[in-house]
N, C-alpha and C positions, 0 to 999 in steps of 0.2 A: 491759144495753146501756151501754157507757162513750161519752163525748163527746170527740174527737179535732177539732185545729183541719188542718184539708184544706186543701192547694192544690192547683189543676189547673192544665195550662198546653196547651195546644194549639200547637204551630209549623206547623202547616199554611197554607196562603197564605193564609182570614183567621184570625191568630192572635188568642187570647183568653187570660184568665185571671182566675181566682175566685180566695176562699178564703172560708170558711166550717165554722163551729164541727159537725161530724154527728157520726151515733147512729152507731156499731161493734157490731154483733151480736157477740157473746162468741165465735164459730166462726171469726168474721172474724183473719186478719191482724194486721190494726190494730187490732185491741183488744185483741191481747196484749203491744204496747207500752209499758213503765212507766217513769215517770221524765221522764230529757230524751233517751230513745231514738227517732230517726226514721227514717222509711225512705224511700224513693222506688220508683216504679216507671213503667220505660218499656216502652212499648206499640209494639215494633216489627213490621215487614211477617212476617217470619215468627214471632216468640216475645214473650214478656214476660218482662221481664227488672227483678228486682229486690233492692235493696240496703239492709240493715238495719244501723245502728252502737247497739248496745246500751251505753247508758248511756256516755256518750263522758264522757273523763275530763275535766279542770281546763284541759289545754293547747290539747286541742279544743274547750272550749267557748268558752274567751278568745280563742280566736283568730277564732274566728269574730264574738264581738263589737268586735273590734278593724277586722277586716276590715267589716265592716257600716256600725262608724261611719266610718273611712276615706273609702269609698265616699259614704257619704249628704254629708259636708262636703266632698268633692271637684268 
């Protein structure tokens, strides 16, 4: 079992949202993630639908901390 840090988010009329550090069975998905690879997954009315960036290079990762801090002192 690997430990993957989880976020959930719910938009339904009462919205919520967690995160929390869980266990990933080895068959799971998400525990074949390595690195600073993440993925998301949306749970829509007919299918689920979801999206993997494997190991995202230097430009995607700065940009993302760029935009983060941006935001937070905005």
């Amino acid at each position: 079992m690997r430990y993957k840090l989880v976020c959930r988010a719910n938009a339904a009329a009462t919205a919520w949202m967690q995160r929390a550090a869980r266990g990933a069975a080895r068959h799971r998905p998400l525990a074949n993630l390595e690195g600073t690879s993440s993925a998301v997954r949306f749970d829509l009315d007919v299918f689920g639908l979801s999206l993997v960036e494997h190991n995202p290079g230097i430009e995607a990762t700065g940009y993302g901390l760029l935009a983060d801090f941006l935001r937070a002192v905005s």
